[in-house]
PDB file as gemmi writes it, atoms N, CA and C in Angstrom:
CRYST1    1.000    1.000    1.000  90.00  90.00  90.00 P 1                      
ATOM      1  N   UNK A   1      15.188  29.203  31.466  1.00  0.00           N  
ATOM      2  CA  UNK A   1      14.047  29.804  30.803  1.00  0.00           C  
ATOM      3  C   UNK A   1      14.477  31.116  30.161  1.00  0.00           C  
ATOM      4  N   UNK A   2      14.323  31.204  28.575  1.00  0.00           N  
ATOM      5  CA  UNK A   2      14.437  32.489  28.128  1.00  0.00           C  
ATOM      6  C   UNK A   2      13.334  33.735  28.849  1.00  0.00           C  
ATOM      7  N   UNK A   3      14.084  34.868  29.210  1.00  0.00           N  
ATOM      8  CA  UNK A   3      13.417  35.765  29.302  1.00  0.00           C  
ATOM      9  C   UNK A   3      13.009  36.689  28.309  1.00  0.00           C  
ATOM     10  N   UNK A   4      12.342  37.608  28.129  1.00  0.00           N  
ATOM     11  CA  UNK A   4      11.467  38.272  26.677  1.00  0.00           C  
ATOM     12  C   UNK A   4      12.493  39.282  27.075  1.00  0.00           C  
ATOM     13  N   UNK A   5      13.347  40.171  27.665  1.00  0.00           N  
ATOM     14  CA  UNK A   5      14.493  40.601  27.797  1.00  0.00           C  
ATOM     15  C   UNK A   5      15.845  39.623  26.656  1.00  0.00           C  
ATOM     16  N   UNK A   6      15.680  38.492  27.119  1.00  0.00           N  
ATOM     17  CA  UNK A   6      17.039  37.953  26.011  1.00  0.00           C  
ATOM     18  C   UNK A   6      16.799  37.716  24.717  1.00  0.00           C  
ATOM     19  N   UNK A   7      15.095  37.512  24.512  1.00  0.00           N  
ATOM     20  CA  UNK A   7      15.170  37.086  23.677  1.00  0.00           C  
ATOM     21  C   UNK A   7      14.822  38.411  22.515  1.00  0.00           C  
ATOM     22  N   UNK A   8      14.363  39.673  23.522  1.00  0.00           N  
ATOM     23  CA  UNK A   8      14.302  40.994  22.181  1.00  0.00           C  
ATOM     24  C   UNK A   8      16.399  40.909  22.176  1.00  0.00           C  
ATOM     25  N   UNK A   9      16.826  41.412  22.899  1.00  0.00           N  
ATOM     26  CA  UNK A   9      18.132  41.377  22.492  1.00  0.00           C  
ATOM     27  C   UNK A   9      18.867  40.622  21.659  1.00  0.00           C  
ATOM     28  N   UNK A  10      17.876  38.950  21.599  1.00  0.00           N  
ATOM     29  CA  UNK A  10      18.325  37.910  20.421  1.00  0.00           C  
ATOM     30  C   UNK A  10      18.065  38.434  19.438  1.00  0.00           C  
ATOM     31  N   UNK A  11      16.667  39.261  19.001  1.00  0.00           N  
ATOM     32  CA  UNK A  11      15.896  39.064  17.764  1.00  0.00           C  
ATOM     33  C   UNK A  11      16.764  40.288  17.561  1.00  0.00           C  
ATOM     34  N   UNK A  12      16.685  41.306  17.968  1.00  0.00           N  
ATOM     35  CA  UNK A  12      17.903  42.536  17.844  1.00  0.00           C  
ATOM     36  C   UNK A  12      18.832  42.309  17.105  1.00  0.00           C  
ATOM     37  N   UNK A  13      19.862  41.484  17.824  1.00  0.00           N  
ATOM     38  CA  UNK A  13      21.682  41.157  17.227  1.00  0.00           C  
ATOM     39  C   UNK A  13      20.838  40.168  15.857  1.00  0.00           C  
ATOM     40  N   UNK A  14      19.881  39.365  16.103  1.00  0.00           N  
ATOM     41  CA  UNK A  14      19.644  38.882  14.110  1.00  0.00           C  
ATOM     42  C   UNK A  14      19.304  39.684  13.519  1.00  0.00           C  
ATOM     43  N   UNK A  15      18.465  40.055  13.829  1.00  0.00           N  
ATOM     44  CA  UNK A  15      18.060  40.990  12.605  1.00  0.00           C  
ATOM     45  C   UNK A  15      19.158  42.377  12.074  1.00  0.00           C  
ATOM     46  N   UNK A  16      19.633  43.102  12.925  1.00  0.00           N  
ATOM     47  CA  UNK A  16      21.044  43.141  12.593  1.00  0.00           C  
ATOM     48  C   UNK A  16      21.870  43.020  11.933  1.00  0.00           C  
ATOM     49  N   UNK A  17      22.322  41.984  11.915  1.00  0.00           N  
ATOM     50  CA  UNK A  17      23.183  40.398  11.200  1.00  0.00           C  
ATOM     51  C   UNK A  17      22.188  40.839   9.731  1.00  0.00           C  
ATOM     52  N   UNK A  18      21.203  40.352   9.903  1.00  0.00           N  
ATOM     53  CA  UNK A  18      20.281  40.418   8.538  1.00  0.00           C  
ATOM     54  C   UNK A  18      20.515  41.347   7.668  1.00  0.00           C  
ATOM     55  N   UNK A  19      19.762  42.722   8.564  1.00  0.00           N  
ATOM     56  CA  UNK A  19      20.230  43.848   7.733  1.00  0.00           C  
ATOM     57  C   UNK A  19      21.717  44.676   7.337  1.00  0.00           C  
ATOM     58  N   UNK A  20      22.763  44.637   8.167  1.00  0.00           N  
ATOM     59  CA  UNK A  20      23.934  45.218   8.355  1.00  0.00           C  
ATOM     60  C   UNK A  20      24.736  44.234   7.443  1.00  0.00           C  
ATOM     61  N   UNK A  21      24.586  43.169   7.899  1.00  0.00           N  
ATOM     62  CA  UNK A  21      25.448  41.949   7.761  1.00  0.00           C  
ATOM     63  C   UNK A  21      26.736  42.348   8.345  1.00  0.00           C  
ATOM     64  N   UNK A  22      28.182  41.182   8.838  1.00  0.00           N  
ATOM     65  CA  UNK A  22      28.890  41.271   9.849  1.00  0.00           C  
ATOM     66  C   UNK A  22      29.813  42.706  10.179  1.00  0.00           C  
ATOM     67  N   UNK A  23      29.359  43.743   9.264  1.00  0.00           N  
ATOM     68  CA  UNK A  23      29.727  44.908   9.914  1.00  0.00           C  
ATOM     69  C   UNK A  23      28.717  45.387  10.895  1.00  0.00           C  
ATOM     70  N   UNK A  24      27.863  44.908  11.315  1.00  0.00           N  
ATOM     71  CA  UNK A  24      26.826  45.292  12.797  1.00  0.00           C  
ATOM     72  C   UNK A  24      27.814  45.225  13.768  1.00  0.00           C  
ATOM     73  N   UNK A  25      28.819  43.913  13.441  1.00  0.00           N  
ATOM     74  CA  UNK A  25      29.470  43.753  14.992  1.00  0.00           C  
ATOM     75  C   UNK A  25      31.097  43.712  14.722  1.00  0.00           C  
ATOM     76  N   UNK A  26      31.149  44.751  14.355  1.00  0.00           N  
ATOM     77  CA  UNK A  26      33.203  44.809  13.996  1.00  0.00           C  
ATOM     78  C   UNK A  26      34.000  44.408  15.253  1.00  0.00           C  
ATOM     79  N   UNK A  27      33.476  44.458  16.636  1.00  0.00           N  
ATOM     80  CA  UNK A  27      34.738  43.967  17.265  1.00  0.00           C  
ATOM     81  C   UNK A  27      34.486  42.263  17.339  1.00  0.00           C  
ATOM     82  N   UNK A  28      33.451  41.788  16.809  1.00  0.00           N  
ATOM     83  CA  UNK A  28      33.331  40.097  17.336  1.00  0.00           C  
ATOM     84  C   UNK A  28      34.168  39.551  15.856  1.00  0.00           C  
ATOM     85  N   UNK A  29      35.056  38.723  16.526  1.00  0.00           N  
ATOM     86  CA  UNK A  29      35.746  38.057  15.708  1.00  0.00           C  
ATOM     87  C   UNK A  29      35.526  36.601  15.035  1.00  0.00           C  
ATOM     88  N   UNK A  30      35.901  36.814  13.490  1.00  0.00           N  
ATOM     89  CA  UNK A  30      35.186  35.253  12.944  1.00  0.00           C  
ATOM     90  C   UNK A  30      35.759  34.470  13.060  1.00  0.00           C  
ATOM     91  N   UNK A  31      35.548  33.307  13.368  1.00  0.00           N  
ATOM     92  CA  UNK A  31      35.992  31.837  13.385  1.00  0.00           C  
ATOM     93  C   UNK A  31      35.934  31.569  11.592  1.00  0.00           C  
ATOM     94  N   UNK A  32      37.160  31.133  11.081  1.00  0.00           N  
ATOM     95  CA  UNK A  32      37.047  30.676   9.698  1.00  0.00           C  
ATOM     96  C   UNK A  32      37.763  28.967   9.590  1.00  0.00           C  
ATOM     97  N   UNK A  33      36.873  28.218   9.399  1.00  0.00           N  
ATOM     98  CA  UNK A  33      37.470  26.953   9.054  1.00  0.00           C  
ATOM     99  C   UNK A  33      38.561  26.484   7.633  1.00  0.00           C  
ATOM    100  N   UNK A  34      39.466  26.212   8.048  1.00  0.00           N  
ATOM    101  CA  UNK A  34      40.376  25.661   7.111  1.00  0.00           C  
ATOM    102  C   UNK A  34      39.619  24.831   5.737  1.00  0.00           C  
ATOM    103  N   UNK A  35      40.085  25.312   4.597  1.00  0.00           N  
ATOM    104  CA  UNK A  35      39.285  24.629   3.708  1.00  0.00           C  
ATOM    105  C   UNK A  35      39.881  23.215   3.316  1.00  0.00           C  
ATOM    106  N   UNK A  36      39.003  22.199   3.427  1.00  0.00           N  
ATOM    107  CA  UNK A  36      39.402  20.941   3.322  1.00  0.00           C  
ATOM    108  C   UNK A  36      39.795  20.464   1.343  1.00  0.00           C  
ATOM    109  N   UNK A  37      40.951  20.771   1.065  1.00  0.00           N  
ATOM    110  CA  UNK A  37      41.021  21.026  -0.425  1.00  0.00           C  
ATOM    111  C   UNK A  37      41.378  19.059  -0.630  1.00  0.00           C  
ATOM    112  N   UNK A  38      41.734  18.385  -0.142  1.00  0.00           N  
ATOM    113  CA  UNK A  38      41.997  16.900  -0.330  1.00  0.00           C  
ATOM    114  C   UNK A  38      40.593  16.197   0.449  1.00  0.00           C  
ATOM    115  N   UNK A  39      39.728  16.420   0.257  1.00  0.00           N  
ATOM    116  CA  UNK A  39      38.382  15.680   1.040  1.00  0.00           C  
ATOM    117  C   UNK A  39      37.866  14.453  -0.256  1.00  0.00           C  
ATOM    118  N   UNK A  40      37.898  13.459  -0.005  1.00  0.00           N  
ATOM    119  CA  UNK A  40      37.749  12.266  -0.842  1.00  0.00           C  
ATOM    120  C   UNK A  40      35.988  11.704  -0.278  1.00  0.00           C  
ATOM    121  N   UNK A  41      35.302  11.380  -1.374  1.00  0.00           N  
ATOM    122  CA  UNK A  41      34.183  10.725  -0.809  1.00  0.00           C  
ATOM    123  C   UNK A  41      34.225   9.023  -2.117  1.00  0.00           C  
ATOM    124  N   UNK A  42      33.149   8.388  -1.133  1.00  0.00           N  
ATOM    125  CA  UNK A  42      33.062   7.298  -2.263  1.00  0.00           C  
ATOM    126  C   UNK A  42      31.471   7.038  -2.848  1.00  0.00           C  
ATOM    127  N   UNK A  43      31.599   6.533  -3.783  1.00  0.00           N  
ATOM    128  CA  UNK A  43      30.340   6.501  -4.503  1.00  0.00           C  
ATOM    129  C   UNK A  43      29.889   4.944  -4.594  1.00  0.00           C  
ATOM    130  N   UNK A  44      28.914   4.635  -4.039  1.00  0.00           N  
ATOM    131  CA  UNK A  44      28.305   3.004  -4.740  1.00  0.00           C  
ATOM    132  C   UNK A  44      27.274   2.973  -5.343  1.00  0.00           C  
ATOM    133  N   UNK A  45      27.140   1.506  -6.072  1.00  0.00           N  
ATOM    134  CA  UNK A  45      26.001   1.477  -6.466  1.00  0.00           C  
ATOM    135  C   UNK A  45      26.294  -0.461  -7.042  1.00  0.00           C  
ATOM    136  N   UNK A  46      24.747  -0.594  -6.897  1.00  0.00           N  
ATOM    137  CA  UNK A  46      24.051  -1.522  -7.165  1.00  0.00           C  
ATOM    138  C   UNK A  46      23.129  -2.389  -8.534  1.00  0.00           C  
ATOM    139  N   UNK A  47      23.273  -2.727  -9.493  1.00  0.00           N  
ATOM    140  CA  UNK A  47      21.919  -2.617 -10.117  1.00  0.00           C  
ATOM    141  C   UNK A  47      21.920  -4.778 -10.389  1.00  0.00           C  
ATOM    142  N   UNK A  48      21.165  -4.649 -11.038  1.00  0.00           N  
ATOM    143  CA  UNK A  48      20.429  -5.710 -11.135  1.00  0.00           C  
ATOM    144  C   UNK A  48      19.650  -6.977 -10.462  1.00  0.00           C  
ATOM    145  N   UNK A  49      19.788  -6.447  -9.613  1.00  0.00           N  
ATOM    146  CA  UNK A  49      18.559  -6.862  -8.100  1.00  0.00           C  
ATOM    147  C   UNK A  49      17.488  -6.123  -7.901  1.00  0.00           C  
ATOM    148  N   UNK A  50      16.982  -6.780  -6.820  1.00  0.00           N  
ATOM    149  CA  UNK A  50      15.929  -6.238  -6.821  1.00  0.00           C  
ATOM    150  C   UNK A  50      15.864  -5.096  -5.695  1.00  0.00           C  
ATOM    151  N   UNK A  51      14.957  -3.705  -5.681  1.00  0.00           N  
ATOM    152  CA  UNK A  51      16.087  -2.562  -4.887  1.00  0.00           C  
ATOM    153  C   UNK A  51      15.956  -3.035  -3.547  1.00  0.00           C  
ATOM    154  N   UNK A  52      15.878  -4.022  -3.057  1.00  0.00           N  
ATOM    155  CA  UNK A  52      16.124  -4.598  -1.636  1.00  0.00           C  
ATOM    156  C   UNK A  52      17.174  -5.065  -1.187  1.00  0.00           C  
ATOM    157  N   UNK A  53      17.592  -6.026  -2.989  1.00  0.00           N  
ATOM    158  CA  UNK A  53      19.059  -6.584  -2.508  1.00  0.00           C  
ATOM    159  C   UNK A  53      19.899  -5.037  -3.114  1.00  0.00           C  
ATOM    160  N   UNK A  54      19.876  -4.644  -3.944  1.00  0.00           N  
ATOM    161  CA  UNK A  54      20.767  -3.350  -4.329  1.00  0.00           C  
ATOM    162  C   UNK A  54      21.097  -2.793  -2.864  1.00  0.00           C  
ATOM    163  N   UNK A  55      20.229  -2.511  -2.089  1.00  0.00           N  
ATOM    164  CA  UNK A  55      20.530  -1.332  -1.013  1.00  0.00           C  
ATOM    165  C   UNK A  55      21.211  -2.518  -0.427  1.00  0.00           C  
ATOM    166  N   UNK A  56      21.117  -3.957  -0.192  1.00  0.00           N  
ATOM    167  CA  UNK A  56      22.349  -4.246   0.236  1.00  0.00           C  
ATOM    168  C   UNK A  56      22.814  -4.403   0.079  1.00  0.00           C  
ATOM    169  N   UNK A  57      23.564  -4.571  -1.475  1.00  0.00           N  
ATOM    170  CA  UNK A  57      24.639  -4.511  -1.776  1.00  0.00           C  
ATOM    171  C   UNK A  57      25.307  -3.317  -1.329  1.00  0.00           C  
ATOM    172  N   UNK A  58      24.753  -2.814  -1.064  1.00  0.00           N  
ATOM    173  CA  UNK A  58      25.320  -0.901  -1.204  1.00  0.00           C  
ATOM    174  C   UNK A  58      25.966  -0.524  -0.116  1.00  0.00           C  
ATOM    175  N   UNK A  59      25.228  -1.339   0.995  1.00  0.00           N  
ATOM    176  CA  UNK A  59      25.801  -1.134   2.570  1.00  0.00           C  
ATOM    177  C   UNK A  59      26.662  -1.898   2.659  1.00  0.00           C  
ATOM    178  N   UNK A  60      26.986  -3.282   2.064  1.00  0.00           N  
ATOM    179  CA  UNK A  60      27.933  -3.694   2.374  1.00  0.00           C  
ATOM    180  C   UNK A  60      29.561  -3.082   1.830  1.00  0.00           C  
ATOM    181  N   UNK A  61      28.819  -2.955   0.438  1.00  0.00           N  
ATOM    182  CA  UNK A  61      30.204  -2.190  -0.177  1.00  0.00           C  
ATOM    183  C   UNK A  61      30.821  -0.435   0.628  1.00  0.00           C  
ATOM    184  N   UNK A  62      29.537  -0.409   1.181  1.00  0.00           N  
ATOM    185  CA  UNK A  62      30.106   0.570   2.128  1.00  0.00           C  
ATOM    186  C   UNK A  62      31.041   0.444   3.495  1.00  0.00           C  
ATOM    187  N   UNK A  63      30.847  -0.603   4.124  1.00  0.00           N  
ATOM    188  CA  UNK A  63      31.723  -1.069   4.587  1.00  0.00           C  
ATOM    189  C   UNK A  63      30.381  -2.014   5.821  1.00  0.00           C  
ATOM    190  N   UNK A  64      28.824  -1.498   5.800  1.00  0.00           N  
ATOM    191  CA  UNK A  64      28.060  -2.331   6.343  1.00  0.00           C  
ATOM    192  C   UNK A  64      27.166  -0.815   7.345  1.00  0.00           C  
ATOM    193  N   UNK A  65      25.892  -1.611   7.755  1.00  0.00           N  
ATOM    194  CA  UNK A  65      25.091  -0.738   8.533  1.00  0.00           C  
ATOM    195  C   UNK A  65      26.044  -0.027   9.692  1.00  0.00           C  
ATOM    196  N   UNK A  66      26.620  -0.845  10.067  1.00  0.00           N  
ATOM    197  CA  UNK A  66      27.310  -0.714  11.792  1.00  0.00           C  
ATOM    198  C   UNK A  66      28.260   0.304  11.705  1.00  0.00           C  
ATOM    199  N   UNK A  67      29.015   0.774  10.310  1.00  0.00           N  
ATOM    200  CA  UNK A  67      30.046   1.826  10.276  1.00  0.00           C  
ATOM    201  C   UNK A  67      29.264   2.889   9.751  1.00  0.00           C  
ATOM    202  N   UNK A  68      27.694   2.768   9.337  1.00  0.00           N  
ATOM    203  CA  UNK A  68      27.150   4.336   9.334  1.00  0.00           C  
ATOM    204  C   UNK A  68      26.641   4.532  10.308  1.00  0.00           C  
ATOM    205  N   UNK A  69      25.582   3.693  10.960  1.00  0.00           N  
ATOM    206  CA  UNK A  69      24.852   4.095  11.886  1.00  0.00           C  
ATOM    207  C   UNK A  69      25.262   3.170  13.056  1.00  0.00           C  
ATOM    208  N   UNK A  70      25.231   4.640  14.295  1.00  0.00           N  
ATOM    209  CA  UNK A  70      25.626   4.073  15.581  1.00  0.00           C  
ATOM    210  C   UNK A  70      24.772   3.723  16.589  1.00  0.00           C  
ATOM    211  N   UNK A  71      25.045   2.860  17.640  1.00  0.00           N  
ATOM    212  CA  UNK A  71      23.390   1.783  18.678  1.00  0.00           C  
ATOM    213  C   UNK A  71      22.492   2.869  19.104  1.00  0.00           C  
ATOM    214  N   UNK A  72      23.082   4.581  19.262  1.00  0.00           N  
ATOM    215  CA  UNK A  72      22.244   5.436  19.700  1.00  0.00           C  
ATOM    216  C   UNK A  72      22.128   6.614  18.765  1.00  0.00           C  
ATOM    217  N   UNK A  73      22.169   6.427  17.266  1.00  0.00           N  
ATOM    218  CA  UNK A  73      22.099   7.456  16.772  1.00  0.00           C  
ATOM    219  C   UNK A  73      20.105   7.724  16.603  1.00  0.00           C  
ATOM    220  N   UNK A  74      20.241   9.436  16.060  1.00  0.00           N  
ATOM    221  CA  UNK A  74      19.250   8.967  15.660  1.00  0.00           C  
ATOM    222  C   UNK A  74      19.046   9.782  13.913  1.00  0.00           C  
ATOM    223  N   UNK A  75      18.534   8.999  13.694  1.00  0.00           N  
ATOM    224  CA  UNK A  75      18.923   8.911  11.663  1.00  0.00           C  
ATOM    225  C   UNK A  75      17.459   9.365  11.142  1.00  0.00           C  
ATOM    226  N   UNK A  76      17.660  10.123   9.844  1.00  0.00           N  
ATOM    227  CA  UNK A  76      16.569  10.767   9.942  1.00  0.00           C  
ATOM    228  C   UNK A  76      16.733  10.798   8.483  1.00  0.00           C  
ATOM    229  N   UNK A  77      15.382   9.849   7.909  1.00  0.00           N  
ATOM    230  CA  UNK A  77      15.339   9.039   6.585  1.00  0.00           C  
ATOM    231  C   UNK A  77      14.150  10.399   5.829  1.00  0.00           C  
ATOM    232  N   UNK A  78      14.832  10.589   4.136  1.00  0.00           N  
ATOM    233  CA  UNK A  78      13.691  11.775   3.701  1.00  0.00           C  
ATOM    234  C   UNK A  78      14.040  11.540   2.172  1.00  0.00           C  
ATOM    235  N   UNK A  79      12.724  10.502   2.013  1.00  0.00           N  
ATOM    236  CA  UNK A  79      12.795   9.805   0.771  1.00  0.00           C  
ATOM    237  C   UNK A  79      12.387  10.398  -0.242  1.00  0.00           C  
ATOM    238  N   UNK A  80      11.676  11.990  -0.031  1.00  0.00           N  
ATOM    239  CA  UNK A  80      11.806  12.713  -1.491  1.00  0.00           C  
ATOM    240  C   UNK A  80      10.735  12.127  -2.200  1.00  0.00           C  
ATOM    241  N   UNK A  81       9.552  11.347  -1.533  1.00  0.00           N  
ATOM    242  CA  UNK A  81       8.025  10.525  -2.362  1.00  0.00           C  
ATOM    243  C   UNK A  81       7.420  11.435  -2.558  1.00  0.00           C  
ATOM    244  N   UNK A  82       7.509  13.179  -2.365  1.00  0.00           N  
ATOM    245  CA  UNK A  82       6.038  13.799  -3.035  1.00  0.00           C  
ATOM    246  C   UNK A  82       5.803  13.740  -4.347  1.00  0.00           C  
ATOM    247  N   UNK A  83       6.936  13.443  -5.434  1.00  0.00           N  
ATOM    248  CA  UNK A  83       6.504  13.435  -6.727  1.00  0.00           C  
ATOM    249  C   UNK A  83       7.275  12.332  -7.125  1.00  0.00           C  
ATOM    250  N   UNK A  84       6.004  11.021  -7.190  1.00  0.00           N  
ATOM    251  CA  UNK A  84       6.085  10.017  -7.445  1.00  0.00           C  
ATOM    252  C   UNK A  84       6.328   9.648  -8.630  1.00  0.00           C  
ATOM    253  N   UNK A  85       5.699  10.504  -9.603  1.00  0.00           N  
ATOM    254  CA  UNK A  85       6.034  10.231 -11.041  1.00  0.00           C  
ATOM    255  C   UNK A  85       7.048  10.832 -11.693  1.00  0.00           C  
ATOM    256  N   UNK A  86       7.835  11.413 -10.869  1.00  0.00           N  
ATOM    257  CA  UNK A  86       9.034  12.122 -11.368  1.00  0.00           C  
ATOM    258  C   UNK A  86      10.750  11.349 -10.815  1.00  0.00           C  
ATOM    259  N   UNK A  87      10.918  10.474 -10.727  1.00  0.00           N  
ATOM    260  CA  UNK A  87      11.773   9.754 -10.226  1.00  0.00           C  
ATOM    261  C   UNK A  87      12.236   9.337  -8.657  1.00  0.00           C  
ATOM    262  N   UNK A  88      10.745   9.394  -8.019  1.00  0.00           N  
ATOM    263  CA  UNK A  88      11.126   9.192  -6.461  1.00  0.00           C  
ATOM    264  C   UNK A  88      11.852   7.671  -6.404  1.00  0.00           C  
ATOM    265  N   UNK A  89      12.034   7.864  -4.646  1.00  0.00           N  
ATOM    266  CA  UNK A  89      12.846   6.164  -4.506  1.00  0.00           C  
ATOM    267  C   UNK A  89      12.019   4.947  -4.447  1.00  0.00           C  
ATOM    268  N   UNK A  90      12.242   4.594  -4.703  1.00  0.00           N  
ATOM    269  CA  UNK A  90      11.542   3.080  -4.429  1.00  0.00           C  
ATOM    270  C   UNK A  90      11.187   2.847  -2.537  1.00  0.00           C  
ATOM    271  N   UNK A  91       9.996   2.594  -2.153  1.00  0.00           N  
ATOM    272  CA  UNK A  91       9.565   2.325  -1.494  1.00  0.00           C  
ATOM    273  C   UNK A  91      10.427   1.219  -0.572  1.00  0.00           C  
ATOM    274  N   UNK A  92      10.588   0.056  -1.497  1.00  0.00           N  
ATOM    275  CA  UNK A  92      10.570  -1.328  -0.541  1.00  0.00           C  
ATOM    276  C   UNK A  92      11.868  -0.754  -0.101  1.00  0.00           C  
ATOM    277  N   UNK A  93      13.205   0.088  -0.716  1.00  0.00           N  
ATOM    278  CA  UNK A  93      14.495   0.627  -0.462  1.00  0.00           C  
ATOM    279  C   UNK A  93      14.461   0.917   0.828  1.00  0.00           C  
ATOM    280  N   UNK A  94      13.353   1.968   0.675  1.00  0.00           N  
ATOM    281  CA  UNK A  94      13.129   2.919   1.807  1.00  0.00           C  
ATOM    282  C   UNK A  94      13.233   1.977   3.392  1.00  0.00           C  
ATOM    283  N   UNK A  95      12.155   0.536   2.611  1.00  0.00           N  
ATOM    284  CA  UNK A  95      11.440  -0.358   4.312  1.00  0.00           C  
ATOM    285  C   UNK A  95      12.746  -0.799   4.080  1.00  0.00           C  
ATOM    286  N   UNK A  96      13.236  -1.478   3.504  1.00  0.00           N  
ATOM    287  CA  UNK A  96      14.628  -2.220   3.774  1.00  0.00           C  
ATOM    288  C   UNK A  96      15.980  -1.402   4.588  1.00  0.00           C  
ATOM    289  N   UNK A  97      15.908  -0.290   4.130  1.00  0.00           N  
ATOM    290  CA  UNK A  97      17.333   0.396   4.976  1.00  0.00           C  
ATOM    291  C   UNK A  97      16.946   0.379   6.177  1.00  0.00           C  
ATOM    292  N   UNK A  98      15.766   0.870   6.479  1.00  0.00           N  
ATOM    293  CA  UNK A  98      14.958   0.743   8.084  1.00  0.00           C  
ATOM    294  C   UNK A  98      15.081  -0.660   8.932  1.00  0.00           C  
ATOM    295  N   UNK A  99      14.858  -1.343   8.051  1.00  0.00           N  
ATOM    296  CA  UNK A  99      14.739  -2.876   8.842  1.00  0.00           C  
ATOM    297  C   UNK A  99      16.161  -3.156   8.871  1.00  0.00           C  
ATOM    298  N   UNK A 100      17.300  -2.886   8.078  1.00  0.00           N  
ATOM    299  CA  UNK A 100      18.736  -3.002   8.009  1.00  0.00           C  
ATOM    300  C   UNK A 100      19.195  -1.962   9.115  1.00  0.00           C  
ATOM    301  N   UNK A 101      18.836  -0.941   9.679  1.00  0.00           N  
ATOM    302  CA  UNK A 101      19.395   0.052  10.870  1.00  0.00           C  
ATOM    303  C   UNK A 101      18.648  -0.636  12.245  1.00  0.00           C  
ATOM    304  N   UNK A 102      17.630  -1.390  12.159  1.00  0.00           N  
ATOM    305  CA  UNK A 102      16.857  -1.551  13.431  1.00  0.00           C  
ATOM    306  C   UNK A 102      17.845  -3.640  13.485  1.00  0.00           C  
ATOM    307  N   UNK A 103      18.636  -4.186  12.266  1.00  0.00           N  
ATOM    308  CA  UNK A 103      19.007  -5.392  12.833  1.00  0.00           C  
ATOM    309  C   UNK A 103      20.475  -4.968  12.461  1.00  0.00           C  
ATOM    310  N   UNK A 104      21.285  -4.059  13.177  1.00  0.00           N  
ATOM    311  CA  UNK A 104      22.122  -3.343  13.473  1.00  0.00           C  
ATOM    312  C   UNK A 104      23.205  -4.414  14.077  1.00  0.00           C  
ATOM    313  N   UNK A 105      24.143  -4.875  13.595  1.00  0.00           N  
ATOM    314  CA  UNK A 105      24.907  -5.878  14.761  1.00  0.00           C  
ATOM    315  C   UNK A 105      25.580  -4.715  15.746  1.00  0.00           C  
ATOM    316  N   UNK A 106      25.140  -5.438  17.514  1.00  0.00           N  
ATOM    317  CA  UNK A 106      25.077  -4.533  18.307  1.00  0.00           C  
ATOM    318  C   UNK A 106      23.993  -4.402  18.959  1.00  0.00           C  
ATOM    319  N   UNK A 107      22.791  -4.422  18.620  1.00  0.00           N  
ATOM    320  CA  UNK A 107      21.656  -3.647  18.734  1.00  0.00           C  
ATOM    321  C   UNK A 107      21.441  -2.561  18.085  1.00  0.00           C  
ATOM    322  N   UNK A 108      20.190  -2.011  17.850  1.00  0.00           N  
ATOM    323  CA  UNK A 108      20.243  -0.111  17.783  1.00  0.00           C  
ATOM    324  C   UNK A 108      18.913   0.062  18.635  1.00  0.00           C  
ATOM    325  N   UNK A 109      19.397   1.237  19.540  1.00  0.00           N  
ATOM    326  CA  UNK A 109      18.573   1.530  20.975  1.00  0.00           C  
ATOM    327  C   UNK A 109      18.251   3.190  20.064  1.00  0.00           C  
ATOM    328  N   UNK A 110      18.760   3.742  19.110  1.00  0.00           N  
ATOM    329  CA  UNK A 110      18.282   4.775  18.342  1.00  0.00           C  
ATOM    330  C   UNK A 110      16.836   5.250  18.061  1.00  0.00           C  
ATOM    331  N   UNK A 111      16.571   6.133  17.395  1.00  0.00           N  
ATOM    332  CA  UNK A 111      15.529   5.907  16.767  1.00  0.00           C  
ATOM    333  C   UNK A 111      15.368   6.505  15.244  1.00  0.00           C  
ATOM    334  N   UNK A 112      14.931   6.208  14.480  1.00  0.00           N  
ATOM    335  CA  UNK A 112      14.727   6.575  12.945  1.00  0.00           C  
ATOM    336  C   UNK A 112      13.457   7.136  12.820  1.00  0.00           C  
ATOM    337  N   UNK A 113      13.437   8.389  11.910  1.00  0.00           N  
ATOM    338  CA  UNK A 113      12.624   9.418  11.918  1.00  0.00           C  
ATOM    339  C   UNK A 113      12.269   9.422  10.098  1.00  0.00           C  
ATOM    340  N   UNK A 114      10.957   8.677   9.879  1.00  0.00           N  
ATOM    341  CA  UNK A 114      10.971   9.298   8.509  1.00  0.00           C  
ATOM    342  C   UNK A 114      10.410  10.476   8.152  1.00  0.00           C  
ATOM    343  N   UNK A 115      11.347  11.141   7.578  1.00  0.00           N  
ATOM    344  CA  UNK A 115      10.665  12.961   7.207  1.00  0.00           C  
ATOM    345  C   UNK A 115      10.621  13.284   5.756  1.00  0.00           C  
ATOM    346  N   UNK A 116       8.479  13.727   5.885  1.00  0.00           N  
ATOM    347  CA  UNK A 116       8.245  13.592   4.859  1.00  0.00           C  
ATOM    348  C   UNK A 116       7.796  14.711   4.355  1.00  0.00           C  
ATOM    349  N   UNK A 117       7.651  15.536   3.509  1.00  0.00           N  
ATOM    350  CA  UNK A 117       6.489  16.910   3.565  1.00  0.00           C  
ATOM    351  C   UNK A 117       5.828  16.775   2.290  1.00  0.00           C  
ATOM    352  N   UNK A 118       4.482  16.056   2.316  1.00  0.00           N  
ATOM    353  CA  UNK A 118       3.555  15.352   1.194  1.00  0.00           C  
ATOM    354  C   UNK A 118       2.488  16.943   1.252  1.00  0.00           C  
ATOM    355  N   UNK A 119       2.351  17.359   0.110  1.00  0.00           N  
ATOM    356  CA  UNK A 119       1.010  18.161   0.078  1.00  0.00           C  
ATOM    357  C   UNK A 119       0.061  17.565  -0.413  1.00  0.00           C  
TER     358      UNK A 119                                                      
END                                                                             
């Protein structure tokens, strides 16, 4: 249980951080990650189906559901529908990747979260 003791001392060292920025704390030392200058990604795509079969084409050419998503992940779908008339995704896409993560070869004991923020 946080105590209101750790947690003024939390809000303290942020705000801090905020205002000072990392000269607040000259003796704590930074961790700097190696920059990944050879990082390769791949790109797919689909067209002339219908976007049900596209998205599967898409997973398969990816290498299939089972090498993105794992029996206990949990995946967290954000289809970007508040402005529908401005190029959102296609709906049935949306139900299809869902129904493609829940018949998972394996099982999936996961759960999928669609996150939406509609005004």
């Amino acid at each position: 249980m946080e105590t209101r003791r750790r947690f003024l001392g939390k809000a303290l060292a942020a705000g801090s951080v905020l205002l000072f920025g990392r000269s607040a704390f000259p003796g704590v030392p930074v961790r700097k990650r190696p920059a990944r200058m050879n990082a390769k990604a791949s790109l797919y795509r689909a067209v002339n189906g219908t976007p049900a079969e596209n998205i599967d084409q898409v997973l398969e050419l990816a290498g299939g559901i089972d090498r993105i998503v794992g029996p206990d992940d949990v995946v967290v779908v954000k289809p970007n529908v508040q402005w529908w008339n401005q190029g959102a995704p296609n709906i049935s896409v949306m139900n299809r990747l869902v129904e493609r993560i829940f018949e998972r070869p394996g099982g999936f004991r996961g759960e999928v979260v669609v996150a939406e923020n509609c005004h």
